[in-house]
LUMZA-264347 format. One record per residue: residue number from 1; residue in one letter; z, y, x negated of N, C-alpha, C in turn. Coordinates in pm, whole numbers. Each point is the difference from the previous one (the first is absolute). Last residue first. Layout:
REM residues N
REC   koltor   gudren     n_zz     n_yy     n_xx    ca_zz    ca_yy    ca_xx     c_zz     c_yy     c_xx
REC      NUM        A        Z        Y        X        Z        Y        X        Z        Y        X
...
This chain:
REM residues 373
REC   koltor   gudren     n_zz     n_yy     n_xx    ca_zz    ca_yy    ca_xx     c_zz     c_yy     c_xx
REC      373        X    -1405     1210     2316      151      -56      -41       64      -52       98
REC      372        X     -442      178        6      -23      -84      -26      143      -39      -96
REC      371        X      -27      400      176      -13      -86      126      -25     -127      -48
REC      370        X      307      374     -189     -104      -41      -18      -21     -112       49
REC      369        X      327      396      199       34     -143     -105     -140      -47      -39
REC      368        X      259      485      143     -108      -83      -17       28     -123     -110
REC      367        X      334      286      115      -11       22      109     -142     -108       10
REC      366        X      423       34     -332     -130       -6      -12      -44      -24      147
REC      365        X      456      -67     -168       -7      150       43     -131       -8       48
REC      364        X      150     -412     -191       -1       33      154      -13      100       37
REC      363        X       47      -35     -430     -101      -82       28      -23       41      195
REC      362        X      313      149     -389      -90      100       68     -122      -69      104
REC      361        X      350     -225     -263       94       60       61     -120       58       92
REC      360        X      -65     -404     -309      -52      180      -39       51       32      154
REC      359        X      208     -428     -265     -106       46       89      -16      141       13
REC      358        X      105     -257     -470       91       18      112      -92       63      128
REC      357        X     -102     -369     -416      -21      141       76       39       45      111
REC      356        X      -46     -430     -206      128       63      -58        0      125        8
REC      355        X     -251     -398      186      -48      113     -158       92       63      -24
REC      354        X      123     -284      306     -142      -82      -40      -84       66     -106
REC      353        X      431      176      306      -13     -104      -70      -82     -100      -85
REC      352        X     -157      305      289      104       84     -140       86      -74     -118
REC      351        X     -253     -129      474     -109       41     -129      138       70     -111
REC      350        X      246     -161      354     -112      -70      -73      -57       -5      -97
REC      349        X      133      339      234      116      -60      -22      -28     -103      -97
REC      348        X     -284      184      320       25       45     -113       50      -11     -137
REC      347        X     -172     -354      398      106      141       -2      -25       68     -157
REC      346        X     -378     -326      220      109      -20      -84       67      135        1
REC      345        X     -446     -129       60       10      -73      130      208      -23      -47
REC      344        X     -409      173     -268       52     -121      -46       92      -80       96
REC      343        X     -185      450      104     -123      -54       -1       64     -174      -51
REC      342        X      347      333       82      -28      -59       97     -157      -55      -14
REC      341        X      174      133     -435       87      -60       82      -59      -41      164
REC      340        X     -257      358     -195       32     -126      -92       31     -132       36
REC      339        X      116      405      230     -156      -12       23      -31     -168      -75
REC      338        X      400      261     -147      -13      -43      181     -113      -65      -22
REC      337        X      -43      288     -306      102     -136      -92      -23     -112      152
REC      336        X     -376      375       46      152       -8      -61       38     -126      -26
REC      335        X     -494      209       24       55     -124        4       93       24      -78
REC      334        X     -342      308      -59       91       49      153       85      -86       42
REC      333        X     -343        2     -385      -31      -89      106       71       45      163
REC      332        X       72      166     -454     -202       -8       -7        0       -7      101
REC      331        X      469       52      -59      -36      120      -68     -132       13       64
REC      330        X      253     -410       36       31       88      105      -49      173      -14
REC      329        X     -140     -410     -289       33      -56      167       14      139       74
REC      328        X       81       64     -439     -113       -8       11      -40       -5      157
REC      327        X      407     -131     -164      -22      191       25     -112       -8       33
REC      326        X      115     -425      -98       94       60      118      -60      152       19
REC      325        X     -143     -204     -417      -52     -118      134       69      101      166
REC      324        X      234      103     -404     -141       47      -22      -31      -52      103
REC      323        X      357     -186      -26       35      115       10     -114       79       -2
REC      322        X      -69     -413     -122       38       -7      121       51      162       44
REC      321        X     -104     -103     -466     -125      -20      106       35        7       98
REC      320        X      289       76     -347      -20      129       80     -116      -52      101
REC      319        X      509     -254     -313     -165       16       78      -68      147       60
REC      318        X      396      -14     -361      -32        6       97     -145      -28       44
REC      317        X      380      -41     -416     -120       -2       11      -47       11      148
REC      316        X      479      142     -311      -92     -121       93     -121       53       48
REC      315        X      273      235     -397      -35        4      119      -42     -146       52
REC      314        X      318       89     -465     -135      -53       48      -31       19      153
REC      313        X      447       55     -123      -74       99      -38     -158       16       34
REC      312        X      346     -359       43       75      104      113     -118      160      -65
REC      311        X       19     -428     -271      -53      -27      158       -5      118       96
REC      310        X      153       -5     -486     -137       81       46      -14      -39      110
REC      309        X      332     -341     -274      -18      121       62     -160       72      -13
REC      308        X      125     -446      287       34       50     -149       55      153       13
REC      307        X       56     -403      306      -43      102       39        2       59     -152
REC      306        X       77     -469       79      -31       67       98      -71      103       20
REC      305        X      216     -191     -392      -71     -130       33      -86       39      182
REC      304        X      354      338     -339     -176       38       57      -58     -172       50
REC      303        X      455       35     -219      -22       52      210     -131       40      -40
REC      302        X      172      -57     -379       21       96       -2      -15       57      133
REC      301        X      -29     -476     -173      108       88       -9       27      124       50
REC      300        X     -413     -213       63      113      -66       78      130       88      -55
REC      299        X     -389      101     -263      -33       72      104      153      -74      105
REC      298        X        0     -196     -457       51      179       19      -15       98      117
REC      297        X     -188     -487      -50      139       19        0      126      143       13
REC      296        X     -496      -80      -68       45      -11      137      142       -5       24
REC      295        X     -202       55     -438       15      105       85       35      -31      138
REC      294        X       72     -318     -314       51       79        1      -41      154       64
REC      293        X     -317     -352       -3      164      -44       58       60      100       -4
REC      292        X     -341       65     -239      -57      -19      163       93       32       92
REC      291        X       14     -108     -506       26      193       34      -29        3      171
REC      290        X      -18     -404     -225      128       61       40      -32       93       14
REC      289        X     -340     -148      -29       55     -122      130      131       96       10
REC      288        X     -351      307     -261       12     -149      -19       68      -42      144
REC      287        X     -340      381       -7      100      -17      -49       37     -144       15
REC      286        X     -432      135       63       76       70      -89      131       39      -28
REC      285        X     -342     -317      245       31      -43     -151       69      121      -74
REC      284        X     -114      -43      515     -153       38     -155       66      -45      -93
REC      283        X      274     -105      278     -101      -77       74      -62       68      -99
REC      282        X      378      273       -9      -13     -162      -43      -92      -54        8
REC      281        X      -61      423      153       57       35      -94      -27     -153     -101
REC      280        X       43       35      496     -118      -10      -59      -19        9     -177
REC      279        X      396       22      248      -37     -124        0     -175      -16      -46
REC      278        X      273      415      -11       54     -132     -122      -31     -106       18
REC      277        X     -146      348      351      -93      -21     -152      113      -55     -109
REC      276        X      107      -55      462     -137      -63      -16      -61       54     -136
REC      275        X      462      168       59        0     -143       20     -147      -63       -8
REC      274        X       62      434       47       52      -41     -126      -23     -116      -32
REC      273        X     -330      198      371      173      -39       -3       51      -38     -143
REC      272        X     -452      351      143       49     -217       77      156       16     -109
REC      271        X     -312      420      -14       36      -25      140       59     -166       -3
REC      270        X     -178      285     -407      -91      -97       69       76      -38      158
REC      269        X      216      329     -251     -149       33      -12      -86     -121       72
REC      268        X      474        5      -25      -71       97       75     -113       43      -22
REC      267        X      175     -375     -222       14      -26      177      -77      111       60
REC      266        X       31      107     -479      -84     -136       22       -4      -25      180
REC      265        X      384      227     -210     -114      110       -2     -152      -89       24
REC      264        X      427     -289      -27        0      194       98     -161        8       49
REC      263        X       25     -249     -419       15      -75      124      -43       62      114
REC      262        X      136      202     -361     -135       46       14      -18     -132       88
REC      261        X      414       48      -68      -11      154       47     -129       35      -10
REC      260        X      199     -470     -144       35       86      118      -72      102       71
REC      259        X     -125     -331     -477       50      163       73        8       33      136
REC      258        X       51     -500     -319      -83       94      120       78      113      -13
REC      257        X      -92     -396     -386      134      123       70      -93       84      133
REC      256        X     -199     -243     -404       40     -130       91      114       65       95
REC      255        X     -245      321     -315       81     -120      -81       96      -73      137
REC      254        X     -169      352      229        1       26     -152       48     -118      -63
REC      253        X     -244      127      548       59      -48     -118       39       37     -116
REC      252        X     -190      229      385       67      -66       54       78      -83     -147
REC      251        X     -428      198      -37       88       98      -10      158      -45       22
REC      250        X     -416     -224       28      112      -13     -123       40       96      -58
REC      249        X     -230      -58      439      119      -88      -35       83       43      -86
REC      248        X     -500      141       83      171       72       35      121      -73      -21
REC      247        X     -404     -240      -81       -4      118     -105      163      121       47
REC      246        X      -82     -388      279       -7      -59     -115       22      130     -136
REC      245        X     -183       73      448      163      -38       38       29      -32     -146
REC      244        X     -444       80      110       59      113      -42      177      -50      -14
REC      243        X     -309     -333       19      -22       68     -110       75      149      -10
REC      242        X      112     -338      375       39      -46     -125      -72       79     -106
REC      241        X      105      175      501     -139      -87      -53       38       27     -174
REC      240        X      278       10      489       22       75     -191     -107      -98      -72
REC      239        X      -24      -60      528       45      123      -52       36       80     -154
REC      238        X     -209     -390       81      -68      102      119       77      117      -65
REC      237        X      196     -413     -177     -109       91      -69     -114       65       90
REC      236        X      398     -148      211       60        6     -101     -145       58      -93
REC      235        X     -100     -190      418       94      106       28       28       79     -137
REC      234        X     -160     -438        4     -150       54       21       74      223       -9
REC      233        X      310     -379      -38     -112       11     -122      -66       82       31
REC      232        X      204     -124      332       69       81      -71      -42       52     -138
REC      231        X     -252     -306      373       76      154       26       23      105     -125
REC      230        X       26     -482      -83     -104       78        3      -30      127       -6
REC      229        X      369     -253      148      -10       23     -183      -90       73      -18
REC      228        X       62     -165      473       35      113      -63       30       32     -134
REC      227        X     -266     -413      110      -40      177      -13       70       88       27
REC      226        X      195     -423     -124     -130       47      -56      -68      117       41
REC      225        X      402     -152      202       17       66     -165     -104        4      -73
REC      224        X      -53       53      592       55     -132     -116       30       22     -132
REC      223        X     -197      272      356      137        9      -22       82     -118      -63
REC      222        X     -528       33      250       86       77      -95      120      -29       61
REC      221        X     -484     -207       95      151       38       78       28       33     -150
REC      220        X     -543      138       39      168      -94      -51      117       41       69
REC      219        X     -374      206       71      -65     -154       54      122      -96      -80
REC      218        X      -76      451     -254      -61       30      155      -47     -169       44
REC      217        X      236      196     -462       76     -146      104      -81       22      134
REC      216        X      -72      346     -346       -3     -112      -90       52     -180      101
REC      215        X      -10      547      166     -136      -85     -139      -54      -97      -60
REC      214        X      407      162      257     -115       35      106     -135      -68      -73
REC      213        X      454      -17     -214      -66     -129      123     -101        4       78
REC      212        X      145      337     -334      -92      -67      -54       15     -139       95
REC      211        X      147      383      169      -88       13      -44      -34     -129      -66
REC      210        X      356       28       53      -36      -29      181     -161       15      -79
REC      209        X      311      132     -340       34     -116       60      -78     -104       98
REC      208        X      -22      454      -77      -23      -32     -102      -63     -151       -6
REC      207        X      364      248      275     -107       -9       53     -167      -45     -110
REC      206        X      473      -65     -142      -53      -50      117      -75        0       71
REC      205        X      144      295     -319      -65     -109      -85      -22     -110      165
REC      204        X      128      463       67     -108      -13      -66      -59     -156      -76
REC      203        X      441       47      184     -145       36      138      -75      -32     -118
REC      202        X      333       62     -278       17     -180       81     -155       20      123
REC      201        X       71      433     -212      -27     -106      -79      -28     -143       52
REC      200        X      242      340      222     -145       43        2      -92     -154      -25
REC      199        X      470      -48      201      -18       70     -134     -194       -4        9
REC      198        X      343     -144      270       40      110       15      -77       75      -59
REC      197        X      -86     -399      402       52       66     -170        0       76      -37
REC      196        X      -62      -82      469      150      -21      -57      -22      -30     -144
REC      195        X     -409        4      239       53      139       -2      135       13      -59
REC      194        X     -437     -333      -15      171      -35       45       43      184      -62
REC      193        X     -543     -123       97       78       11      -53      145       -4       58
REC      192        X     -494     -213       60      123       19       91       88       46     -144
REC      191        X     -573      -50       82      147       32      -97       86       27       43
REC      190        X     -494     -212      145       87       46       84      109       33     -129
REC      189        X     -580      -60       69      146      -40      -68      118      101       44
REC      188        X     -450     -101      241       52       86      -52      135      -49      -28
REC      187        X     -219     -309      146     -151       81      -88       68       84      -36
REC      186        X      359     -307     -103     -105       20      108      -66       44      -37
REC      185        X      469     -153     -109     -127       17     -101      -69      -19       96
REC      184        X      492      219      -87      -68     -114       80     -163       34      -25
REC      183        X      497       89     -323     -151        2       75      -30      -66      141
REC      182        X      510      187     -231     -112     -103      -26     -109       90       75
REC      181        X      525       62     -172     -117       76       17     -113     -121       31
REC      180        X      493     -152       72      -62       83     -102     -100       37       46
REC      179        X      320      -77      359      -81      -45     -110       -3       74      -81
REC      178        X      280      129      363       15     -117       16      -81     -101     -119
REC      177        X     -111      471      128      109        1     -101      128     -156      -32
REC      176        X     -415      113      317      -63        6     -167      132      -17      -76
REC      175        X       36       28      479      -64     -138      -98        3       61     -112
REC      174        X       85      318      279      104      -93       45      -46     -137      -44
REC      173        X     -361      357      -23      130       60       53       74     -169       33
REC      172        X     -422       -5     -300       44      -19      144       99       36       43
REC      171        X     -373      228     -375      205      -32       16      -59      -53      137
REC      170        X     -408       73     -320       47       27       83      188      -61       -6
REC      169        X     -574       54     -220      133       14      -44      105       77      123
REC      168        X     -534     -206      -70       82       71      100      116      -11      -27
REC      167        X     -469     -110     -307      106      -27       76       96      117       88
REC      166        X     -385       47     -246      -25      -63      110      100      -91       80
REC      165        X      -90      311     -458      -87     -119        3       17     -105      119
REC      164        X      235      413      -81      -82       38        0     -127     -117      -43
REC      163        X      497      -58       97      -83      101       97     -172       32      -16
REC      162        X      286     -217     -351      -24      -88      123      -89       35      116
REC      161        X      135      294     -387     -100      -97      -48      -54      -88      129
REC      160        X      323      306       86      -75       48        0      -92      -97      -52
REC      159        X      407     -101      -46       13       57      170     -152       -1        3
REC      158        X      172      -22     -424      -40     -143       57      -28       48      103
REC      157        X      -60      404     -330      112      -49      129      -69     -152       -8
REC      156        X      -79      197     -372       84      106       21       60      -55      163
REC      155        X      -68     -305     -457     -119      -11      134      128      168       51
REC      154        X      -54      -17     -526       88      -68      106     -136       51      144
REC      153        X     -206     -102     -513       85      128       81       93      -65      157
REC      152        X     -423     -171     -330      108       42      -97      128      106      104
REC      151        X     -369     -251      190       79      -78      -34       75       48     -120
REC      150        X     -246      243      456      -37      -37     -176      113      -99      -17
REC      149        X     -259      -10      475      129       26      -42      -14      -22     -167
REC      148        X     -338      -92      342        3      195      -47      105        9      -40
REC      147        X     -127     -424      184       18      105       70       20      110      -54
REC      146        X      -98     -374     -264      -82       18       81      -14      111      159
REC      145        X      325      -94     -394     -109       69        7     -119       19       42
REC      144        X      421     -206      129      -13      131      -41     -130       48      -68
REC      143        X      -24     -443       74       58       33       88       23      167       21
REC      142        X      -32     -221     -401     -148        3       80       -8       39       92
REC      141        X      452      -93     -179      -75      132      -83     -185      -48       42
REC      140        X      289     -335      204       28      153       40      -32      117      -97
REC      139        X     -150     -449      -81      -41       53      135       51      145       26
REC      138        X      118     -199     -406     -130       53      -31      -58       31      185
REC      137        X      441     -186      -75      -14      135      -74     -146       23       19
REC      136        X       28     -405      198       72      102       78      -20      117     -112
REC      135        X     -105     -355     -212     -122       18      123       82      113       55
REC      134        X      284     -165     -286     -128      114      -64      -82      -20       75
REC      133        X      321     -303      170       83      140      -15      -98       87      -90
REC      132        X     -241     -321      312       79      -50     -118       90      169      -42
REC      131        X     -318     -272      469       83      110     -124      113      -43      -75
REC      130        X     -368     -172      349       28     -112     -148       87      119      -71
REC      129        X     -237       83      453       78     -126       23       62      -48     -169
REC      128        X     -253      396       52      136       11       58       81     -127       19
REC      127        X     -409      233     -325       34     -128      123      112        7        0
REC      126        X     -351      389     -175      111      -72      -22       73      -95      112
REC      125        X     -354      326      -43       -3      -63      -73      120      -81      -35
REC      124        X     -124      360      262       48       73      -98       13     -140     -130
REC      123        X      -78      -49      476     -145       75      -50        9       32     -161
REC      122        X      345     -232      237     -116      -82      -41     -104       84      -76
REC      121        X      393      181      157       36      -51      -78     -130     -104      -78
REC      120        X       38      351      399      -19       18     -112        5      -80     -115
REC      119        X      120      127      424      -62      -90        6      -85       -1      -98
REC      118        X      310      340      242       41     -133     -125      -33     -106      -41
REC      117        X     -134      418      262      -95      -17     -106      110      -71      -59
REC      116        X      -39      241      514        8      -18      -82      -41     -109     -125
REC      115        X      -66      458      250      -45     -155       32      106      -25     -152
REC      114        X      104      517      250      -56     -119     -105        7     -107       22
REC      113        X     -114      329      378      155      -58      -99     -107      -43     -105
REC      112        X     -145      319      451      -52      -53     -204      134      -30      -54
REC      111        X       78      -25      563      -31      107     -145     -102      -94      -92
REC      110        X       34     -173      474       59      142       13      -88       83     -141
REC      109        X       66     -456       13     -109       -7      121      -69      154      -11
REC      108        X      403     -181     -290     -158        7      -57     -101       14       80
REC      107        X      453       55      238       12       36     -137     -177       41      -44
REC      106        X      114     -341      269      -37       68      109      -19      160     -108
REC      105        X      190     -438     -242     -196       -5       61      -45      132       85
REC      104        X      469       -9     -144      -79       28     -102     -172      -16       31
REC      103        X      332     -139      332       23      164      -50      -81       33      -88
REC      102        X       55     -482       82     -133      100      141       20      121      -44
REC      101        X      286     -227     -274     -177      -14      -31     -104       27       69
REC      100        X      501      -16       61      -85      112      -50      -82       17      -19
REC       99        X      212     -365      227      -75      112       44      -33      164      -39
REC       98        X       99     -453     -220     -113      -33      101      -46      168       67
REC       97        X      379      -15     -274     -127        4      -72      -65        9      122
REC       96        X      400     -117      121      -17      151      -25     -161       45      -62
REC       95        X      130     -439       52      -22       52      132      -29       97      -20
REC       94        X      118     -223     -372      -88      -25       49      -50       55      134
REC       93        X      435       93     -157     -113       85      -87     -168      -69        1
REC       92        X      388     -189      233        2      125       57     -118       59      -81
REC       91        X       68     -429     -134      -84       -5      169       38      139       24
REC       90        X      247      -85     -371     -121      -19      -56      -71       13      125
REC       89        X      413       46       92       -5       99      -54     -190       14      -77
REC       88        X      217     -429      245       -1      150       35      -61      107      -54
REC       87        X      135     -379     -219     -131       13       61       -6      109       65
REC       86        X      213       67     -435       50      -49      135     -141       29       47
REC       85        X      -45     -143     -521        8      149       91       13      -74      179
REC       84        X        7     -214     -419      136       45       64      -25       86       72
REC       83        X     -374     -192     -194      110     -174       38      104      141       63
REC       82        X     -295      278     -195      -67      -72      114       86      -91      105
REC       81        X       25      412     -389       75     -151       31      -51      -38      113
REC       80        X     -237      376      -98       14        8     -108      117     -200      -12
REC       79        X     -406      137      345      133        5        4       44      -43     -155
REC       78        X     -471      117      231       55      -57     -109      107       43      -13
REC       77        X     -297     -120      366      104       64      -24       46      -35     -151
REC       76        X     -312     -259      309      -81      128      -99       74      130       -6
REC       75        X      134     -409      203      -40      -61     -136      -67      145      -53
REC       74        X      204        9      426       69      -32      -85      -41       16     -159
REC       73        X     -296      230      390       58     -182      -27       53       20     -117
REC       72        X     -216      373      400        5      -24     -168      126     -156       12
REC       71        X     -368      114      395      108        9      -63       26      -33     -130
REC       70        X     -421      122      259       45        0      -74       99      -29      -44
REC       69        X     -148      184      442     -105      -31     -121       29     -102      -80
REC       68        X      243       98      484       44        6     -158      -94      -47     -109
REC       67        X      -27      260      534        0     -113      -43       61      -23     -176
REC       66        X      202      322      461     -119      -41     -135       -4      -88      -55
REC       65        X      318       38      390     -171      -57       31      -78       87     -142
REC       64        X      466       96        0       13     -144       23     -121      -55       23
REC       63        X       64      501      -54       10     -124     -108      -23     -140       20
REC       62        X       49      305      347     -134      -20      -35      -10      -69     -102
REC       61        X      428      184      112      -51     -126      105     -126      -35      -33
REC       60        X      248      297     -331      -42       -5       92      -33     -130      107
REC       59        X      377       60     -396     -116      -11       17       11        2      108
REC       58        X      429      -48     -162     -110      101      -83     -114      -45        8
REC       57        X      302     -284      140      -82      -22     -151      -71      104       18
REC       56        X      241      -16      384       91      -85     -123      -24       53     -102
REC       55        X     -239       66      341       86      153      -24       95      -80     -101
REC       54        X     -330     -298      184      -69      156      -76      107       51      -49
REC       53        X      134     -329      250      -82      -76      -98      -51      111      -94
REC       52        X       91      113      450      163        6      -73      -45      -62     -151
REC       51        X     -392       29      310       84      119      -54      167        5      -39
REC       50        X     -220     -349      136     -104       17     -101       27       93      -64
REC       49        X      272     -214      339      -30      -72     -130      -19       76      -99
REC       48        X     -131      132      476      160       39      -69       57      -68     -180
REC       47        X     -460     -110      224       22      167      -26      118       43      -50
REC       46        X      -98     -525      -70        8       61      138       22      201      -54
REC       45        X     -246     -462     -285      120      101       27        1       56      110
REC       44        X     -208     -497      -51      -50      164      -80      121       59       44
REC       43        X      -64     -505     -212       37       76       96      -48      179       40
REC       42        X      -99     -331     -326        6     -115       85       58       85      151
REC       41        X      -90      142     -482      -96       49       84       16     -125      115
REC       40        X      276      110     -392      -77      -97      -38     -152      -20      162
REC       39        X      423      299      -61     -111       32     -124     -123      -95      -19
REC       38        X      290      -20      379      -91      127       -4      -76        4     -141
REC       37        X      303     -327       81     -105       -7       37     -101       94       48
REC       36        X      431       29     -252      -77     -114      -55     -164       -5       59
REC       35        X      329      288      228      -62        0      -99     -112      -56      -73
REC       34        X      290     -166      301      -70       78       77     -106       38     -112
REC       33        X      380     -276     -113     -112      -46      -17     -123       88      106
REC       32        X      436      207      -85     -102      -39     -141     -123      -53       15
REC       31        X      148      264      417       80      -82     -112     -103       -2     -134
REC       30        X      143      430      322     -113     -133       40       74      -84     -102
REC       29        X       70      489        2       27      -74      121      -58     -148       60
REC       28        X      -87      314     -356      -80       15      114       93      -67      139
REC       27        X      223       27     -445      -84      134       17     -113        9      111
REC       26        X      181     -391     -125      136       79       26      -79       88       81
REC       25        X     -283     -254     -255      -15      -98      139      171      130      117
REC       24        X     -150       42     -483      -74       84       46      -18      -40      157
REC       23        X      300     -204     -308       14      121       44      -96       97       28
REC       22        X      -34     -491      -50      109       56       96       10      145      -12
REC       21        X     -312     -151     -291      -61      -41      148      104       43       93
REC       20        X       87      253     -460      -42     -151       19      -81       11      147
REC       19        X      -22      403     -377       89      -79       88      -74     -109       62
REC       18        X     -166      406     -262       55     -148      -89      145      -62       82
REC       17        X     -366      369       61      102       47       25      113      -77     -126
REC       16        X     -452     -121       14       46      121      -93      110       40       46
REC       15        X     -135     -421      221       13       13     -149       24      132      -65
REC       14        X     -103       -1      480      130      -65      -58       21       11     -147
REC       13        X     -438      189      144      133       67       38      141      -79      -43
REC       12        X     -344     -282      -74      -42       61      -83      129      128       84
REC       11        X      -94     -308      325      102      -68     -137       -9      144     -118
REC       10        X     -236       94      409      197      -23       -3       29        3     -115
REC        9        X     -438      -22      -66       82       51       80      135       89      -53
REC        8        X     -261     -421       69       63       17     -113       18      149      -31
REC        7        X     -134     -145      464      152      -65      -87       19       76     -104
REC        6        X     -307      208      344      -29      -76     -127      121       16      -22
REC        5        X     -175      174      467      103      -15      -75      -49     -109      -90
REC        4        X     -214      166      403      -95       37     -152      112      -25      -72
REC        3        X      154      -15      471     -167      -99      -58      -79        7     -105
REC        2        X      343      295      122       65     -147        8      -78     -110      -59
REC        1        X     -126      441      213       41       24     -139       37     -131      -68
């Protein structure tokens, strides 16, 4: 068994747990630099090693001899703060990726997913290396309409726009809420949503957000003030595309005075945050600097700089590909959650952590397992 052990590996198990060399050197009973050299293949593991090494990190012993296609790299994370995001925490969601992306490849092996299509920006005519804040408006209303989205009307789910042009919208149990929402940019684009916000809205514009890095930065490090400006631009008229946003507005106004209560009534129709349409609001030119100010000022006073109101009304948006993806598996194919998991060579436990799907209780009941699982 010994003789097919691959370091990185180890390492890749280490990293998602997100512990050091010593404490994975505790947990076997070995040292750091034991370690060190298991990952680095100067040594091989002894059986007892291999299986205390397993039961640490939630994984099979077999894990350790698959090989790693692919690992996903730093640079094709688009971490919303890059400079502050703890290394750690950035190498856990790199790891975590690496091995969802066998989930999602084994996934498209299996079902009809959607491919995906953020590769769009050239065909659609427009250069990514030179955007200008009306290159972006005019990308993302092309953008929508090049996917079937009208531009006089709110998007009804982000969850779903993403889903259904090929990305994989997912929670890492015990990361995501350590970041903001980001991407990782592969053949199959990756959407890590942060579950610890509260509010529909804030999701909805973040994932928005991810979206237009998927489009507009594929081969750029991100998280510098140039493109997360971008992002946001791109985020900001995706979602309230300036001809219909513009005509509703001025409901919102009377003689240089905002109305509150069609504000309100504005959030809940278009889904994004008080706060992103007084800022969009400004940026078109329809309200002045002070009326800007002073509303933000009124949102801090009144404790909404956090949580407005409607947060607690507006539903959150739920992925369903993976939840879909899962039934299917086990409905077409006879392939439980288990099944899954021990094909990725990984506890359950694991996989749940990795989609956020809790394990199907009934799995082990199943007397027939499919032979090519």
């Amino acid at each position: 068994m010994t003789g097919n052990f691959i370091g990185e590996r180890l390492r890749l198990a280490r990293l998602m747990r997100g512990c050091t060399l010593q404490e994975a050197g505790d947990a076997a009973s070995v040292t750091r630099q034991h370690i060190n050299q298991l990952e680095s293949e100067t040594r091989s593991p002894s059986d007892d090693v291999l299986a205390a090494l397993a039961e640490f990190f939630g994984v099979e012993p077999s894990f350790f001899s698959k090989p790693i296609r692919n690992e996903v790299k730093l640079d094709q994370c688009h971490f919303r703060k890059r400079k502050t995001t703890p290394v750690g925490v950035s190498n856990r969601v790199a790891a975590y990726s690496t091995l969802f992306e066998q989930l999602v490849e084994l996934l498209h092996e299996e079902l009809e997913l959607p491919e995906p299509a953020f590769d769009i920006a050239e065909k659609l005519g427009f250069d990514t290396s030179n955007l200008t804040s009306e290159s972006i408006e005019q990308l993302a209303e092309a953008v929508r309409k090049h996917w079937g989205l009208r531009n006089d009307c709110p998007i009804e789910s982000m969850v779903a726009v993403l889903e259904a042009h090929g990305a994989v919208v997912t929670c890492f149990e015990g990361i995501s809420e350590k970041v903001d929402a980001l991407s990782v940019q592969r053949r199959y684009p990756l959407v890590i949503r942060n579950k610890a916000k509260e509010s529909a809205c804030r999701m909805r514009f973040d994932l928005a957000h991810e979206c237009g890095h998927l489009i507009m930065h594929e081969g750029v490090e991100t998280g510098d003030t140039k493109t997360e400006g971008e992002a946001n631009a791109f985020a900001s008229a995706f979602l309230m595309p300036r001809g219909a946003f513009s005509v509703e507005f001025k409901s919102c106004i009377s003689r240089g005075r905002l109305n509150w209560n069609e504000l309100y009534e504005m959030k809940r129709r278009w889904r994004v945050s008080v706060r992103a349409i007084i800022y969009r609001a400004h940026f078109l030119g329809l309200i002045s600097a002070q009326t800007y100010r002073s509303a933000n000022v009124t949102l801090n006073k009144t404790g909404q700089s956090k949580h407005e109101e409607l947060d607690d009304v507006i539903p959150m948006e739920e992925p369903e590909i993976l939840n879909l993806a899962f039934s299917l598996l086990r409905e077409e194919l006879h392939v439980g959650f288990s099944d899954v998991a021990k094909k990725l060579g990984v506890s359950t436990s694991i996989l749940s952590q990795l989609t956020g799907i809790a394990a199907d209780d009934t799995d082990d009941d199943r007397k027939v397992v499919p032979l090519r699982w």
